[in-house]
C-alpha positions in Angstrom: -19.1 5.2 25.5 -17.3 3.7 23.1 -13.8 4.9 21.9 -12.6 4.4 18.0 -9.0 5.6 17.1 -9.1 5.5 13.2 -6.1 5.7 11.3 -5.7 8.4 8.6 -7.4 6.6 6.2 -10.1 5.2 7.8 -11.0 8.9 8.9 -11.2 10.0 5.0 -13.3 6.9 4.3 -15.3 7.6 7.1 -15.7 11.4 6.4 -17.0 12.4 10.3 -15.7 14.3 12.9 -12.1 13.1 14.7 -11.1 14.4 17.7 -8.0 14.3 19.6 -7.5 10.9 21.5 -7.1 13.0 24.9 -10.4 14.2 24.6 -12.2 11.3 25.7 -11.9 9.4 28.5 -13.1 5.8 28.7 -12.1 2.6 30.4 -9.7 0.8 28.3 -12.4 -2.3 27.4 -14.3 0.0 25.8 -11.0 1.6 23.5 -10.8 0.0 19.9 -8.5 1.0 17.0 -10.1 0.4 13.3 -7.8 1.0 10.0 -9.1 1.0 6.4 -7.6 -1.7 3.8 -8.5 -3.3 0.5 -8.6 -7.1 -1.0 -8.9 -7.0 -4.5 -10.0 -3.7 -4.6 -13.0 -4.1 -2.0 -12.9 -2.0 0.8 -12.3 -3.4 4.4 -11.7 -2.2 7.7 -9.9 -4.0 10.7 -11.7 -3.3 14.2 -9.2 -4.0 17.2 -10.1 -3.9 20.6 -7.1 -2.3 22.7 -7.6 -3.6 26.0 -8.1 -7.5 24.8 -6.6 -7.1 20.9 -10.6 -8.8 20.1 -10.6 -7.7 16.1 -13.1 -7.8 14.0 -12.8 -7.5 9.9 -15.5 -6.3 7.5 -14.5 -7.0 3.9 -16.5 -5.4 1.0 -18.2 -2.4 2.0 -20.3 0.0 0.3 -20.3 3.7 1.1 -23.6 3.1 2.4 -22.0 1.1 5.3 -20.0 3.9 5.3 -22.5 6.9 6.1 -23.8 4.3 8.8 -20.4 3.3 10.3 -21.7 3.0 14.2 -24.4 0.7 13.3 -22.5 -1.5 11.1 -19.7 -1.8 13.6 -22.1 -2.6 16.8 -24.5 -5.3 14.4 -21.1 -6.5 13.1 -19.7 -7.1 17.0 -22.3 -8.1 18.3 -22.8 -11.5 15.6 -19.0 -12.2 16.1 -19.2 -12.1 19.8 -22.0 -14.4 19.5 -19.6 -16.5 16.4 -17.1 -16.9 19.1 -19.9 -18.1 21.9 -19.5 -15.1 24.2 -21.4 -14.8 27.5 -24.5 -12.4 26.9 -23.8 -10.9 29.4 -20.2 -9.6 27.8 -22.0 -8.8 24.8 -24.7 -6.8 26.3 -22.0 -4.8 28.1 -20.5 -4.1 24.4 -23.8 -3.1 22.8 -24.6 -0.9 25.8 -20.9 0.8 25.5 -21.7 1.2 21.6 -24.3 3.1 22.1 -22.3 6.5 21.5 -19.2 5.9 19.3 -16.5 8.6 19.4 -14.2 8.5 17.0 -10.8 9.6 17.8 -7.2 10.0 16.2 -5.1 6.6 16.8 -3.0 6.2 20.6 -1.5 3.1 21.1 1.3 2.2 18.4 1.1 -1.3 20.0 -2.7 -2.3 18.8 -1.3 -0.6 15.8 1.2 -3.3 15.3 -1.0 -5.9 16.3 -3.5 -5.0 13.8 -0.8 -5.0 10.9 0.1 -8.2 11.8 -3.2 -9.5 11.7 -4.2 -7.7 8.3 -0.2 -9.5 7.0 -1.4 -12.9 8.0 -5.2 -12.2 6.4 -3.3 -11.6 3.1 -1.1 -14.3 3.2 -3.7 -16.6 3.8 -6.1 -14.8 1.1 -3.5 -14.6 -1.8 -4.5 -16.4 -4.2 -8.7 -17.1 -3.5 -11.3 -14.9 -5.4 -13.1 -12.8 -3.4 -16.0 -14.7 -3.8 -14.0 -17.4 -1.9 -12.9 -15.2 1.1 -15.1 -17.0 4.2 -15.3 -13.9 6.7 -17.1 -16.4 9.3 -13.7 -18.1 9.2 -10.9 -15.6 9.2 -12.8 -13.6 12.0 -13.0 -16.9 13.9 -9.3 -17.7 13.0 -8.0 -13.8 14.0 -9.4 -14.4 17.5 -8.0 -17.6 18.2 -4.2 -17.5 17.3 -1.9 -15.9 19.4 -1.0 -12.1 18.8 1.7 -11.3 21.1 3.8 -14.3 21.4 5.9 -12.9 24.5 2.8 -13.0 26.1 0.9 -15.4 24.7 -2.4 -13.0 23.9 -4.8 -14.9 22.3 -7.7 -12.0 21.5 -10.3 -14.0 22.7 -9.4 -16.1 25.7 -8.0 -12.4 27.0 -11.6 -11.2 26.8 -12.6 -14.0 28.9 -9.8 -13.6 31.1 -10.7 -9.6 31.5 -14.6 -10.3 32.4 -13.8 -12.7 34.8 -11.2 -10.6 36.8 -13.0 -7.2 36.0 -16.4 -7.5 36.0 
C-alpha cells in the first residue's frame, strides 16, 4: 500500500476521500507527500517520496488526470524511475506498492520543506521560458540529482539506491 499525504490543496483538487495520517500504517518507502502548484496558470503537482525525498513533478494537468489521480501518479513513476535508470527490480516493488493508494492528510513538516524548496528552485529556473519551453524530462531528472538536504548531503536519487541496497 501506498501512502499519499496531500496538502490542503492538493485534497480540493483532488476532490477524494482524506483520512487522518494515523490511520494508515505503511513502511516509510512506500510514504510520499504530493502538493498542488501552478506555472503560468497550468496546474502541477509535486510528488515526494518521504523516506528517500525521490520527487516527481507533473506540469499541466487536466481534470481528467485529475478524476484518475492513482493511475497517473503510478504511469508517471514508473517512466521516471525508468528516466533515472532504476533497477526493475526497485520499480516493480513501486508499482506493486501503488497498487492501493491512500490518500492521507500531510505528516512530516520536513518532506514539506524539502518539497518547497524544490518547487522554489523549479521557478527560479522556469522564470522567464514559455510553457511550451518547460522540458519536464529535464527538471524531473535535475530535482533528483542535486542535493536536498545539504547537512546531509541527500541527493533523492542516490538515497533510493542507497535504501534498496541496505533494505531490501
Amino acid at each position: 500500500m501506498m501512502q499519499i499525504g496531500v496538502t490542503a490543496k492538493m485534497a480540493k483538487e483532488l476532490k477524494k476521500e482524506v483520512q487522518p495520517a494515523d490511520a494508515v500504517d505503511s513502511p516509510r518507502i512506500y510514504q510520499w507527500h504530493m502538493n498542488f502548484f501552478t506555472i503560468q496558470r497550468r496546474k502541477c503537482i509535486l510528488l515526494m517520496n518521504d523516506e528517500t525525498g525521490l520527487n516527481l513533478t507533473l506540469f499541466g494537468l487536466k481534470q481528467e488526470q485529475f478524476k484518475n489521480m492513482d493511475q497517473v501518479i503510478m504511469g508517471s513513476l514508473r517512466e521516471l524511475l525508468r528516466l533515472l535508470k532504476v533497477d526493475q527490480a526497485i520499480i516493480d516493488d513501486f508499482l506493486e506498492a501503488g497498487q492501493e493508494i491512500v490518500y492521507t492528510k500531510t505528516h512530516d513538516r520536513s518532506v514539506l520543506g524539502m518539497m518547497n524548496e524544490i518547487k522554489l528552485g523549479m521557478e527560479h529556473v522556469l522564470q522567464g521560458l514559455s510553457y511550451e519551453e518547460i522540458d519536464a524530462i529535464e527538471v524531473n531528472e535535475k530535482n533528483n540529482r542535486i542535493i536536498l538536504s545539504p547537512l546531509k548531503e541527500l541527493k533523492p536519487l542516490d538515497t533510493l539506491i542507497a535504501y534498496y541496497n541496505e533494505n531490501k
